[in-house]
Residue frames relative to the residue before (quaternion, step in Angstrom):
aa qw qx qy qz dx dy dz
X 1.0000 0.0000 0.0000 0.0000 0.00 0.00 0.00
X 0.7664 0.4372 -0.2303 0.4105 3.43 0.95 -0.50
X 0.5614 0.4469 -0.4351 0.5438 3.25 1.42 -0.02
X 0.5837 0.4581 -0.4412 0.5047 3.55 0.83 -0.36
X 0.8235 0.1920 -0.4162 0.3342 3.88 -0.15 -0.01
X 0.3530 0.6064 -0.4484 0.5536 3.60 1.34 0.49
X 0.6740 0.4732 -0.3117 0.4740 3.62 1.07 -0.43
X 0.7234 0.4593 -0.2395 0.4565 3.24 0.99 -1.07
X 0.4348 0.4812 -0.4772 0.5930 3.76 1.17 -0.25
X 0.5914 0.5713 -0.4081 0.3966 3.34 -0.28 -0.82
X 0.7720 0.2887 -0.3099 0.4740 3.06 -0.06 -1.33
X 0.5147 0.6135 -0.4546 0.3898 3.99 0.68 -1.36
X 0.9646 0.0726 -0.2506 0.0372 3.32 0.21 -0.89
X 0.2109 0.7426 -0.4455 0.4534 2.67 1.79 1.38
X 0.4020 0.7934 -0.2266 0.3971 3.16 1.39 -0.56
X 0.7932 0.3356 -0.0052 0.5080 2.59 0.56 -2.25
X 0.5599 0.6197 -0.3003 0.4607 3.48 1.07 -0.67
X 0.6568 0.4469 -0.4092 0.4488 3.81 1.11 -1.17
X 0.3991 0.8272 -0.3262 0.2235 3.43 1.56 -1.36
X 0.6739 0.4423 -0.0613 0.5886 3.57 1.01 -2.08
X 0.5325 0.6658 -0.3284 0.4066 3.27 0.79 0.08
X 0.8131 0.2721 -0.0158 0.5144 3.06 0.49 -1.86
X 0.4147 0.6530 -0.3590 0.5222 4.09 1.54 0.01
X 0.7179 0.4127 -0.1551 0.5388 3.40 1.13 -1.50
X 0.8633 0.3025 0.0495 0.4010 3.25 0.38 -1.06
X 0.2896 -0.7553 0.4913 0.3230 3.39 1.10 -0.69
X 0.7571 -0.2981 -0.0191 0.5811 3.69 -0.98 -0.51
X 0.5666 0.6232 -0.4304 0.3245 3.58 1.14 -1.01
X 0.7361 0.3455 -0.4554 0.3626 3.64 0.77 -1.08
X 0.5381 0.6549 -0.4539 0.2749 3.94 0.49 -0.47
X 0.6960 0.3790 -0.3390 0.5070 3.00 1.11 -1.11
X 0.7565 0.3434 -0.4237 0.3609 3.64 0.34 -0.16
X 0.2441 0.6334 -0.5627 0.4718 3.92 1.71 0.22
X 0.7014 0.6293 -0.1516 0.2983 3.86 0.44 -1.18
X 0.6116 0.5831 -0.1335 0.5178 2.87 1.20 -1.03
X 0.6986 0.5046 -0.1008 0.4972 3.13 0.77 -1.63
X 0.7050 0.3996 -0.3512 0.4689 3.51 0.58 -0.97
X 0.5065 0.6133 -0.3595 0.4879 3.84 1.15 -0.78
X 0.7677 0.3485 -0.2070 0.4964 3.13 0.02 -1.34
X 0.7553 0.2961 -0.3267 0.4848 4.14 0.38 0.07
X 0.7438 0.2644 -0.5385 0.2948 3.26 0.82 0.16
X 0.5450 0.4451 -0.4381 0.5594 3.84 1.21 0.50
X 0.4022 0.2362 -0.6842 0.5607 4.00 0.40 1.44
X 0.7563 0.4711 -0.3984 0.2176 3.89 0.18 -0.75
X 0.5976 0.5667 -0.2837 0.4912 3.07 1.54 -0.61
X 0.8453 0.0445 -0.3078 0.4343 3.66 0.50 0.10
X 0.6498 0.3184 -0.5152 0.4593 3.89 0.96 0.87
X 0.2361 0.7464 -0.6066 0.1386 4.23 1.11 0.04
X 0.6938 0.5165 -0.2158 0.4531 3.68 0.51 -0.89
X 0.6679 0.4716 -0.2917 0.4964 3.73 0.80 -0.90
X 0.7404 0.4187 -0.2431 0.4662 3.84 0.86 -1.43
X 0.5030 0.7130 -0.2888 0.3939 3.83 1.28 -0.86
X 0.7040 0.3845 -0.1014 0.5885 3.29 0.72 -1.76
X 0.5817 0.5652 -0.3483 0.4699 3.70 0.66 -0.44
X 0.6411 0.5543 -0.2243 0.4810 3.70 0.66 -1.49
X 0.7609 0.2919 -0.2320 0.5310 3.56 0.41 -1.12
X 0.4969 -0.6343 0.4967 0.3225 4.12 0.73 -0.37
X 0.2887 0.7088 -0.6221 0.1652 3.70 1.14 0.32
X 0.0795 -0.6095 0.7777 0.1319 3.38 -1.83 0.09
X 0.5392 -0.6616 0.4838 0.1936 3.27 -1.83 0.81
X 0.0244 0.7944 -0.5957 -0.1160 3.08 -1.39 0.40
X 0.4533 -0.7387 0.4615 0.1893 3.27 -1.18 0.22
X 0.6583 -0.3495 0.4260 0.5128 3.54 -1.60 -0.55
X 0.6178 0.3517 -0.4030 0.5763 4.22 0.79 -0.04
X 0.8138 0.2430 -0.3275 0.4140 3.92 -0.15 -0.73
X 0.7480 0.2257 -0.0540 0.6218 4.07 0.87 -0.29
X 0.0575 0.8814 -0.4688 -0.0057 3.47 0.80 1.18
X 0.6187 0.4251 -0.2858 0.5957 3.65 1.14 -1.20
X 0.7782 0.2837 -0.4142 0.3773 3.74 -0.04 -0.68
X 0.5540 0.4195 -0.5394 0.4755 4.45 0.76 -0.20
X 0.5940 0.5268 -0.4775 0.3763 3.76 0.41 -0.63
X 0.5554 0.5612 -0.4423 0.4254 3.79 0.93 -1.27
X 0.8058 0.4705 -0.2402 0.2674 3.35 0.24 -1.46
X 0.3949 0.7667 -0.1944 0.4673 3.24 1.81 -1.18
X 0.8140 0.2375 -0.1267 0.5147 3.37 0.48 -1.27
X 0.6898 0.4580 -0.3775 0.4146 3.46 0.54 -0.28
X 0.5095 0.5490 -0.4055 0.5240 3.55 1.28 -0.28
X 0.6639 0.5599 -0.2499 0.4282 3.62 0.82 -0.70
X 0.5440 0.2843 -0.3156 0.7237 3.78 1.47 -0.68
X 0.5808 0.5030 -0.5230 0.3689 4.08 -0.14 0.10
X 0.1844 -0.6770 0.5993 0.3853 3.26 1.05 -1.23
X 0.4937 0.6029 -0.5735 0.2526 3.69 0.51 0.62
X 0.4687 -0.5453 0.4319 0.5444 3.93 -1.34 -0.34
X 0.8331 -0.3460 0.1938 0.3856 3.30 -1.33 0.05
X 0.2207 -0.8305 0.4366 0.2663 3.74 -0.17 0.12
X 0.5640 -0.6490 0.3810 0.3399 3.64 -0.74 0.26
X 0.3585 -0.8050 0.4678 0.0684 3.63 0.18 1.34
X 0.2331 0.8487 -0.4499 0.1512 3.73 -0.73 1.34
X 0.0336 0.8675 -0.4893 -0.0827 3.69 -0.40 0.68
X 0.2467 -0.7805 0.5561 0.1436 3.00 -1.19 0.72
X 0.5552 -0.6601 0.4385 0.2525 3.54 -1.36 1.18
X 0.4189 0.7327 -0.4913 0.2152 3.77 0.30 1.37
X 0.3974 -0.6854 0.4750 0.3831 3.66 -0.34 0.65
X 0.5445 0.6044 -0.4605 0.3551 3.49 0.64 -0.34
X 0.4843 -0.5152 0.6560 0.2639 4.07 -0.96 0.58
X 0.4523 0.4545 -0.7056 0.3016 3.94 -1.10 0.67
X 0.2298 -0.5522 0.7983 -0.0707 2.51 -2.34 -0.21
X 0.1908 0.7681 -0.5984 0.1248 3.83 -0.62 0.92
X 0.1688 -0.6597 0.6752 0.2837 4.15 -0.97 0.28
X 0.0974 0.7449 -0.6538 -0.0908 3.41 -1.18 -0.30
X 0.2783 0.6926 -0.6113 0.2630 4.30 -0.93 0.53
X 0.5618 -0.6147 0.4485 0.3246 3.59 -1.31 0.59
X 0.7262 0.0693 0.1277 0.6719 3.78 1.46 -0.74
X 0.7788 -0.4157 0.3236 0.3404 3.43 -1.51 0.68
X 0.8529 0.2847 -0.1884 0.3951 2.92 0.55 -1.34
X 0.6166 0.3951 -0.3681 0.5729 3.89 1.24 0.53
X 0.4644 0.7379 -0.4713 0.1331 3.68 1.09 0.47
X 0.2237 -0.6573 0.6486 0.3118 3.64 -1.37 -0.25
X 0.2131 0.6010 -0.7434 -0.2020 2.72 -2.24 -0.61
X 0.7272 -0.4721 0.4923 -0.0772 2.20 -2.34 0.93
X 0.4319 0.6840 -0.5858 0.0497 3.75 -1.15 0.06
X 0.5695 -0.6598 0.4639 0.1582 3.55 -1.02 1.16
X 0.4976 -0.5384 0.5249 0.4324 3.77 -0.72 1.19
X 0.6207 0.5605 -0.3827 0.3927 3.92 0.10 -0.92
X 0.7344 0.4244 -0.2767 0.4517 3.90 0.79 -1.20
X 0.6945 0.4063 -0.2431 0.5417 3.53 1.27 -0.79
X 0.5504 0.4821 -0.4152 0.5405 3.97 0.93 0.09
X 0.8442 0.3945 -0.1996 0.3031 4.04 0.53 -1.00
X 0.7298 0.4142 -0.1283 0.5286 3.61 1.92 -0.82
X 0.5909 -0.5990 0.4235 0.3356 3.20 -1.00 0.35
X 0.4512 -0.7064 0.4188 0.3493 3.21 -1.18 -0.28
X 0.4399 0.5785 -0.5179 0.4512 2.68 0.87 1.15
X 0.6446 0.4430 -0.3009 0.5456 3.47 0.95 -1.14
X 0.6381 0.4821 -0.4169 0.4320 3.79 0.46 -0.74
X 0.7677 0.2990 -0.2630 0.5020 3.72 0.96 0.12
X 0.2961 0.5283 -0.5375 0.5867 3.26 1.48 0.92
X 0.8145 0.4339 -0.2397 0.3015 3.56 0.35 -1.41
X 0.3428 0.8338 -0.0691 0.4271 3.04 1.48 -0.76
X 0.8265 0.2522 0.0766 0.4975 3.21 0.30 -1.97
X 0.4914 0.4852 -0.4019 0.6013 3.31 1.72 -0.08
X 0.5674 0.5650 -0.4088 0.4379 3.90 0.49 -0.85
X 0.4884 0.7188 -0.2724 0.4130 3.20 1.03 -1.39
X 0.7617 0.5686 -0.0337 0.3087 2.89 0.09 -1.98
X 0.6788 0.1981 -0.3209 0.6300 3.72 1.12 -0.63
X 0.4068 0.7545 -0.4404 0.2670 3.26 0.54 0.43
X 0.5928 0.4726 -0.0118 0.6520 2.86 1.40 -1.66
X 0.8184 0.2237 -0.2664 0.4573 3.56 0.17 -0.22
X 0.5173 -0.7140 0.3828 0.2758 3.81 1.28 0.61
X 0.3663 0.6649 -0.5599 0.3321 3.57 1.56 0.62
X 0.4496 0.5651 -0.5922 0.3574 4.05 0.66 0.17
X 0.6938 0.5441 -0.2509 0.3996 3.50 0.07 -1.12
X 0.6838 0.6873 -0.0865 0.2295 3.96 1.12 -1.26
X 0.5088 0.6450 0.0754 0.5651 1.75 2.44 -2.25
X 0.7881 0.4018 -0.2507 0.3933 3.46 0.60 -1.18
X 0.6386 0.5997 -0.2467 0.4144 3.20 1.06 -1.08
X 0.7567 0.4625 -0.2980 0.3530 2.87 1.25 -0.60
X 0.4209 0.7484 -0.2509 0.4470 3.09 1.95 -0.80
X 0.7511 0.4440 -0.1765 0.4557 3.63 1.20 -1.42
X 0.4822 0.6979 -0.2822 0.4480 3.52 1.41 -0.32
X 0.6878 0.6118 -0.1403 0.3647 3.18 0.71 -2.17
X 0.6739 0.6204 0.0064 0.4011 2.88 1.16 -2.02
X 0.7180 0.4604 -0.2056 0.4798 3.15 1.49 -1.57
X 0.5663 0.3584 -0.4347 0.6016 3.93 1.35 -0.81
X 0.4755 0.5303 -0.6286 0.3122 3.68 -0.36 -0.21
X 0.8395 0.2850 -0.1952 0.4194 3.29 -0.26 -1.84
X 0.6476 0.5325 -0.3816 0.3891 4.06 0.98 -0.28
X 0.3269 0.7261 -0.2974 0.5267 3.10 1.84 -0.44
X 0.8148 0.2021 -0.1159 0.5309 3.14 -0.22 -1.69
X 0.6684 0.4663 -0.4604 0.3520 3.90 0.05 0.55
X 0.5105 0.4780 -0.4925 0.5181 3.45 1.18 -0.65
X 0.6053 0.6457 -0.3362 0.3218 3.93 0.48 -1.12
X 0.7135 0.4328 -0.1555 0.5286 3.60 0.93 -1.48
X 0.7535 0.3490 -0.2463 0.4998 3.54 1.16 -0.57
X 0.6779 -0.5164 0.4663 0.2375 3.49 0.72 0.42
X 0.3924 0.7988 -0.4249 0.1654 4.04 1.26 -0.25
X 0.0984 -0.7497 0.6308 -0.1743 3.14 -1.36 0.62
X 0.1534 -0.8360 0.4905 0.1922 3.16 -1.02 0.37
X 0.3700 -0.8552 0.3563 0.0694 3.35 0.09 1.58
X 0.6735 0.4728 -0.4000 0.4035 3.41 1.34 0.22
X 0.5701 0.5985 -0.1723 0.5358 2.96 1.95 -0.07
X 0.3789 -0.7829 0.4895 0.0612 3.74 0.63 2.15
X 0.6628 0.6237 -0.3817 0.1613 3.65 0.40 -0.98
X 0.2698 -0.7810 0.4032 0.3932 3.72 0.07 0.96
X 0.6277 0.5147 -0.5325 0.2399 4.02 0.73 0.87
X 0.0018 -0.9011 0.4090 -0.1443 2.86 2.02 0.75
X 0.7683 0.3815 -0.0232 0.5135 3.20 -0.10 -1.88
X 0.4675 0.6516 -0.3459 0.4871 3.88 0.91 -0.08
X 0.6962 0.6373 -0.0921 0.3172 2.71 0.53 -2.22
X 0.5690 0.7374 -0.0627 0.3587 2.71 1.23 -2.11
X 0.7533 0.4550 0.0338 0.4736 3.12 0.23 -1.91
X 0.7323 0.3515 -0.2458 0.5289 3.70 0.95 -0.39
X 0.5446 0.5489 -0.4009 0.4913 3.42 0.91 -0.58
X 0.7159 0.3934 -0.2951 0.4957 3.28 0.30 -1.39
X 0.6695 0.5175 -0.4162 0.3328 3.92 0.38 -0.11
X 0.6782 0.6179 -0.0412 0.3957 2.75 1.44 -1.68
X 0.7574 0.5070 -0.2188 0.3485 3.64 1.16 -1.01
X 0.6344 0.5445 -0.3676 0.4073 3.46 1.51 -0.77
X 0.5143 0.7023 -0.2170 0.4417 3.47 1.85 -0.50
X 0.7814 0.2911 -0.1173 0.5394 3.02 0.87 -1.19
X 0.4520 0.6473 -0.3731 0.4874 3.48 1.23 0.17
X 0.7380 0.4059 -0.2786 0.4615 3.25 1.62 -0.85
X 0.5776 0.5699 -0.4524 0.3700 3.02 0.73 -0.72
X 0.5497 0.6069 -0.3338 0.4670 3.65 1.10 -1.21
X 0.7547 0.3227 -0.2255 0.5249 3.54 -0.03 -0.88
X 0.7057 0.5130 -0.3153 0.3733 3.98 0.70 0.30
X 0.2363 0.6619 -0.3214 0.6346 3.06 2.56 -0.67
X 0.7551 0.4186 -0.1879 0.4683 3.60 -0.52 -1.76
X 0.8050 0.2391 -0.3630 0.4038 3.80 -0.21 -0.46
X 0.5366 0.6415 -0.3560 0.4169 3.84 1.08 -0.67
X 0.6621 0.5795 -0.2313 0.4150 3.28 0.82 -1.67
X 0.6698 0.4776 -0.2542 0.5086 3.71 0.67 -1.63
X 0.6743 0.5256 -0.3658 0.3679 4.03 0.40 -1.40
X 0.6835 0.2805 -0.4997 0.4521 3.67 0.34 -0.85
X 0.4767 0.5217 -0.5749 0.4125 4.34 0.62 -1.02
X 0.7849 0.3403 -0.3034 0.4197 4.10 -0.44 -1.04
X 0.6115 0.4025 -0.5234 0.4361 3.62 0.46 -0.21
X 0.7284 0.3843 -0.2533 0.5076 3.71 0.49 -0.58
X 0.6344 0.3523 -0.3563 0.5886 3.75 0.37 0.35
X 0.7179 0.3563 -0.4012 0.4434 3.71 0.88 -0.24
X 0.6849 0.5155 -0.3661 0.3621 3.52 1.23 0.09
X 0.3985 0.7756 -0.2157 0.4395 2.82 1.87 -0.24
X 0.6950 0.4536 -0.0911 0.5503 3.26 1.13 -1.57
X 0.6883 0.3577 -0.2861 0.5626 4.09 0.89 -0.46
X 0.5221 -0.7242 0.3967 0.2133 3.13 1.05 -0.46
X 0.7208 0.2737 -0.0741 0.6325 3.33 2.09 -0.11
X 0.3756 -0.7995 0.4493 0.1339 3.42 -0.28 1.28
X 0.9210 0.2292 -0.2035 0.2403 3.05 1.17 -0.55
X 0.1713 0.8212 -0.3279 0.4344 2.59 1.68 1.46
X 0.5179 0.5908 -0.1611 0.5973 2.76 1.79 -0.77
X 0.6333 0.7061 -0.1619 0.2722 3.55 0.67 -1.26
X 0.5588 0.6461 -0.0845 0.5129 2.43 1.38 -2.20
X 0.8328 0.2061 -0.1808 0.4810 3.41 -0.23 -1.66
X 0.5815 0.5557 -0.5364 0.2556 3.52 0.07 0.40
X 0.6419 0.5424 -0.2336 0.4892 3.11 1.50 -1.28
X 0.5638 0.5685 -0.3583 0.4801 3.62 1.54 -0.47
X 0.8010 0.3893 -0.2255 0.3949 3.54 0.92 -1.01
X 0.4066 0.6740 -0.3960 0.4729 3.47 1.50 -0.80
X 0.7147 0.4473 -0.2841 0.4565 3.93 0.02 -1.65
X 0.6710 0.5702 -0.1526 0.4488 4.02 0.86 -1.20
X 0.5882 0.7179 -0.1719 0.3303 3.41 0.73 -0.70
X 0.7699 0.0926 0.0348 0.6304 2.85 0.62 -1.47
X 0.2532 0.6759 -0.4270 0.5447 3.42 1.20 0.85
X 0.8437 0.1914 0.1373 0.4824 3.38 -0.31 -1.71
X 0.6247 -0.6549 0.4230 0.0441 3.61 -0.66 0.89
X 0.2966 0.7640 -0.5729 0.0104 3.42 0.04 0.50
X 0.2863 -0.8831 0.3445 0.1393 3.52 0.24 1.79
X 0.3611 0.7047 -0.4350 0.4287 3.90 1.88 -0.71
X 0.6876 0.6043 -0.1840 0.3579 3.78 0.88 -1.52
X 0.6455 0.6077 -0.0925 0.4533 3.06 1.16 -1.89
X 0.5487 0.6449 -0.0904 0.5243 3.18 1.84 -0.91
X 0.7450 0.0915 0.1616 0.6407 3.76 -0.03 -1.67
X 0.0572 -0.7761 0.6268 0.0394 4.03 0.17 1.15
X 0.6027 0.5150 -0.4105 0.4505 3.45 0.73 -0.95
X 0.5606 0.4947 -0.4560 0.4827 4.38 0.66 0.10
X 0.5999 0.6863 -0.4004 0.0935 3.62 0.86 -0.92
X 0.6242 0.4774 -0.3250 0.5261 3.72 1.21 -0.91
X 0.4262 0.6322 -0.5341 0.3652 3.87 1.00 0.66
X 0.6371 0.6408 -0.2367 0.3572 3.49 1.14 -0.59
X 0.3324 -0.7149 0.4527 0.4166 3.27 -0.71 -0.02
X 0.7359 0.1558 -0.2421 0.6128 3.77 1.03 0.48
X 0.5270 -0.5742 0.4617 0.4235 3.79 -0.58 0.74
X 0.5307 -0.6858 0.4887 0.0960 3.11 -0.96 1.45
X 0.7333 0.5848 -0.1816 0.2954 3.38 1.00 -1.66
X 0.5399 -0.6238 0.4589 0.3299 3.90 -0.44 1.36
X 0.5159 -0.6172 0.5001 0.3208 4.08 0.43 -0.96
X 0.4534 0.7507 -0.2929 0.3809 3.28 1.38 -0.14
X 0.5699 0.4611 -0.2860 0.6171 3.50 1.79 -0.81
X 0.5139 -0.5503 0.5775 0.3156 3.28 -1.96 0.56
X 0.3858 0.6434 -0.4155 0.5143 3.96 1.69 -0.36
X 0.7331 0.3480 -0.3293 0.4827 4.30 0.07 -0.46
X 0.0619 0.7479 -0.4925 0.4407 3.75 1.20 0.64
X 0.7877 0.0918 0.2459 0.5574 3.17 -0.19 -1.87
X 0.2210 -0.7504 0.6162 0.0910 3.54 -0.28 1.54
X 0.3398 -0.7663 0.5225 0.1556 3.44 -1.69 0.56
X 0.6104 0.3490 -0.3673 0.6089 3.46 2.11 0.48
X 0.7649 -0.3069 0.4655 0.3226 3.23 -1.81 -0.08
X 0.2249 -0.7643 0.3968 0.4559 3.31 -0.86 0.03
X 0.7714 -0.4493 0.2952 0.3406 2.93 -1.32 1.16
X 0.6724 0.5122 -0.2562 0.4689 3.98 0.48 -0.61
X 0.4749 0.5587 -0.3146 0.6028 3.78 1.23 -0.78
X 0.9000 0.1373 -0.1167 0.3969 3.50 -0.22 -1.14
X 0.4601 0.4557 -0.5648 0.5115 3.36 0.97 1.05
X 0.6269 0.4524 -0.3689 0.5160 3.45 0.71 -0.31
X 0.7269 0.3776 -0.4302 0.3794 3.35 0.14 -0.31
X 0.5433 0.5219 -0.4300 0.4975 3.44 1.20 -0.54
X 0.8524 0.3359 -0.2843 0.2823 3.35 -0.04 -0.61
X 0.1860 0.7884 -0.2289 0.5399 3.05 1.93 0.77
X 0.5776 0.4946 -0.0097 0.6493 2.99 0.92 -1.94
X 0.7831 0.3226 -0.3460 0.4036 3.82 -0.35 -1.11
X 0.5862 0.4839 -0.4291 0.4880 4.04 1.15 -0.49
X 0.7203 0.5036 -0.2917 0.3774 3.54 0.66 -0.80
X 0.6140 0.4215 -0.2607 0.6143 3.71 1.41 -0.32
X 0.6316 0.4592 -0.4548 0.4281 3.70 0.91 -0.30
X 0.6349 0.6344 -0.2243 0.3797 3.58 1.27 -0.89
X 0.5823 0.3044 -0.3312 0.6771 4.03 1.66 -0.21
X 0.7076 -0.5797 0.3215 0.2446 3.32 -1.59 1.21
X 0.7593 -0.4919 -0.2450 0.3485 3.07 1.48 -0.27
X 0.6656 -0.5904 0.0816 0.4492 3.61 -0.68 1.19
X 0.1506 -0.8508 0.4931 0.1017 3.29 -1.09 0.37
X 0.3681 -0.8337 0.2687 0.3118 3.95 -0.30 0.47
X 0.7488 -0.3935 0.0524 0.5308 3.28 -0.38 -0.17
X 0.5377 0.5920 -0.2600 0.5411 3.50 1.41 -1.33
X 0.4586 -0.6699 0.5356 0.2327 3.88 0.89 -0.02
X 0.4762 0.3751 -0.5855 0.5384 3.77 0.80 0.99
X 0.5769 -0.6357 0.4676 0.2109 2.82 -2.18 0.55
X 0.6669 -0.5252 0.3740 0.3735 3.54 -1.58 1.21
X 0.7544 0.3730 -0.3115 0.4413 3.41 -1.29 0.65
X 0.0816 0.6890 -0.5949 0.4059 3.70 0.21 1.58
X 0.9634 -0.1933 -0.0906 0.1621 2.70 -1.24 1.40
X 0.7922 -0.1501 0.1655 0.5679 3.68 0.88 0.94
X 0.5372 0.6370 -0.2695 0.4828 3.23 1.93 -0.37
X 0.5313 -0.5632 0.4572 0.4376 3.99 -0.69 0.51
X 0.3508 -0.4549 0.6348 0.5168 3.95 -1.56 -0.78
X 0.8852 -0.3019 0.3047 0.1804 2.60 -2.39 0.55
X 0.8115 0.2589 -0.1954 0.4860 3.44 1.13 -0.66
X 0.5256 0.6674 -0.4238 0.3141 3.66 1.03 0.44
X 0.7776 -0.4736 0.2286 0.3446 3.54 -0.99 0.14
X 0.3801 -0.6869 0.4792 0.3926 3.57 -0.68 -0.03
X 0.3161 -0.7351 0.4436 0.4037 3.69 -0.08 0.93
X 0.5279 -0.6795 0.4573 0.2247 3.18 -1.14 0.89
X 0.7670 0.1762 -0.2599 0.5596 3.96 0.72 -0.39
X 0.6863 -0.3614 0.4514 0.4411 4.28 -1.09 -0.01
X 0.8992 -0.3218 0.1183 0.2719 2.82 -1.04 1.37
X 0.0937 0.7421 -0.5020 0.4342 3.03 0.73 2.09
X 0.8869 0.0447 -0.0376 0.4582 3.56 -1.09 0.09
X 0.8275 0.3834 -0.0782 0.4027 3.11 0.31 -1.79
X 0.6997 0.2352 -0.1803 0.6501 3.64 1.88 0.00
X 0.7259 -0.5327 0.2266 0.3715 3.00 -0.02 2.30
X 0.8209 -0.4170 0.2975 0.2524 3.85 0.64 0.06
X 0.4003 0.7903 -0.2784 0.3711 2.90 1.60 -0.81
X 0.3072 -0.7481 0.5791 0.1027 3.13 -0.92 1.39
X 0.6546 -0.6329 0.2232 0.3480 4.01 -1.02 1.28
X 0.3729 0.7499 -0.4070 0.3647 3.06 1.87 -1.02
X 0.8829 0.2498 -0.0055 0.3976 3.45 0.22 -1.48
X 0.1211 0.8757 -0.4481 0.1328 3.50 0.99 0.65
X 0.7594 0.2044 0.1416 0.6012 2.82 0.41 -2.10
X 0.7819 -0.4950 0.3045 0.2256 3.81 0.29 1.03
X 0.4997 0.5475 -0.4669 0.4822 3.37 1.49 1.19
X 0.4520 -0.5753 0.4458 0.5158 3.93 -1.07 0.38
X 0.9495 -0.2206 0.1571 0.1584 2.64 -2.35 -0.31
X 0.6907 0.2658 -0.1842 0.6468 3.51 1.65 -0.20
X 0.2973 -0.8398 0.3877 0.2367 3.17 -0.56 0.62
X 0.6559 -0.4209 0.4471 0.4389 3.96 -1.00 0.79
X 0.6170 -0.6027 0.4876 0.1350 2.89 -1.72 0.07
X 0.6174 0.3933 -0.0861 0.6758 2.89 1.99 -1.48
X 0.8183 -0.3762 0.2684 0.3417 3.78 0.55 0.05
X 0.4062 -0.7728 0.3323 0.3569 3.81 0.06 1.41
X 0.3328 0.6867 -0.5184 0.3860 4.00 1.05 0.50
X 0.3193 -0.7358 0.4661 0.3734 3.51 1.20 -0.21
């Protein structure tokens, strides 16, 4: 049911997109509104992932330059049943996390020096395994397209406006009315559309990513860590390219923009509750199990029903001091233990 109305937005806002078209242009512009949307969403569909990771400055890393945090991912792709993803971080103080790729097997992800400096390693594989998660359900691709849409009525929007548009086959003297509202009306309603679509997918990936760690409230944790952080700390790339923001797993955007109006996640309190919802309902069968149908607790990790350690990679992670989390030596960098 939910891929069907993620479909039907979709379609709405091409729709709505041909809509600005034909206001501006009449039939000729719709048919070339059409064009355009075709013809951007298949560049988005096979460079969304190249221009994304670019925008935000991520660099790659591997099983030598990010040994503990590609292994995290490594293994959770393995309870997903997915292939390996491409592994990438990006030098922001800000806590996030986004995936993005046209299909599993051409996906990325993402996490921010800031997300891998503030959470455990446990939560960072709560967050993770949600990233995971739209992976597996092809919400990377959905996301973008939509992102390029939104973006596209925006900026067609704001040309019919600068040019004075109209549709001249259309005699009616609320023509020019018409006109004037559409173009107000569509970048608006373009959001709301493209906030449907990211809301809808976030609660599906919170619950498939807990599924996949095997702990719901691992997940919890780092939200309530990143949620408080967020709008705290700046993440100015965002502040920049709003129409990326419902890529995250927590709205990136400080509030400073008239664009955070109209949020593009859930609220953040909803889907801690439901997760922990989830964690009573997995504490309550003898014992919990993930989706791939192995059993919670994997590798150095706690079971399904134990606490969330309360400081970085304490008890519940063989000991390991934070310094060395994510594959840096015994002191940590300045810029982040990724070397």
């Amino acid at each position: 049911m939910n891929y069907l109305r993620t479909a039907i937005l979709l379609a709405g806002m091409t729709a709505l997109f041909m809509a600005v078209g034909f206001l501006i242009g009449g039939r000729g512009g719709m048919l070339i509104a059409f064009v355009l949307a075709a013809g951007m969403n298949l560049f988005s569909y096979w460079n969304s992932d190249r221009m994304v990771l670019s925008m935000y400055g991520a660099h790659p890393v591997d099983r030598a330059s990010a040994p503990d945090f590609y292994g995290l991912v490594e293994e959770l792709a393995q309870r997903a049943g997915l292939p390996m993803p491409r592994v990438y971080i990006m030098d922001n103080p800000q806590p996030n996390a986004f995936a993005t790729g046209r299909n599993p097997q051409n996906a990325a992800v993402a996490a921010t020096t800031g997300l891998l400096n503030s959470l455990s390693r446990e939560e960072v594989a709560g967050v993770m395994a949600h990233e995971l998660a739209h992976v597996r359900n092809h919400d990377t691709l959905t996301m973008t397209i939509t992102a390029t849409l939104a973006g596209a009525i925006s900026m067609l929007a704001n040309f019919g406006m600068f040019f004075g548009g109209g549709n001249r086959e259309n005699n009616s003297p609320f023509g020019a009315i018409g006109t004037i509202l559409m173009m107000v009306l569509a970048p608006l309603a373009a959001m709301v559309v493209q906030m449907a679509i990211s809301r809808s997918r976030e609660y599906e990936a919170d619950k498939l990513g807990a599924q996949i760690c095997g702990q719901p409230l691992w997940l919890a944790s780092a939200l309530a860590k990143i949620s408080n952080a967020a709008h705290q700390v700046p993440n100015m790339p965002a502040e920049h390219n709003p129409a990326t923001a419902h890529m995250f797993i927590i709205n990136p955007l400080s509030g400073q923009r008239m664009d955070n109006l109209f949020s593009t996640h859930p609220d953040t309190g909803n889907r801690i509750a439901a997760l922990r919802e989830m964690a009573q309902q997995m504490a309550a069968t003898p014992r919990a199990r993930s989706s791939s149908g192995s059993e919670a607790g994997w590798n150095g990790f706690p079971d399904a029903d134990a606490d969330v350690p309360a400081g970085p990679w304490t008890a519940g992670s063989a000991g390991r001091p934070r310094s060395d989390a994510w594959g840096g030596g015994e002191a940590r960098p300045p810029r982040g233990p990724w070397g």
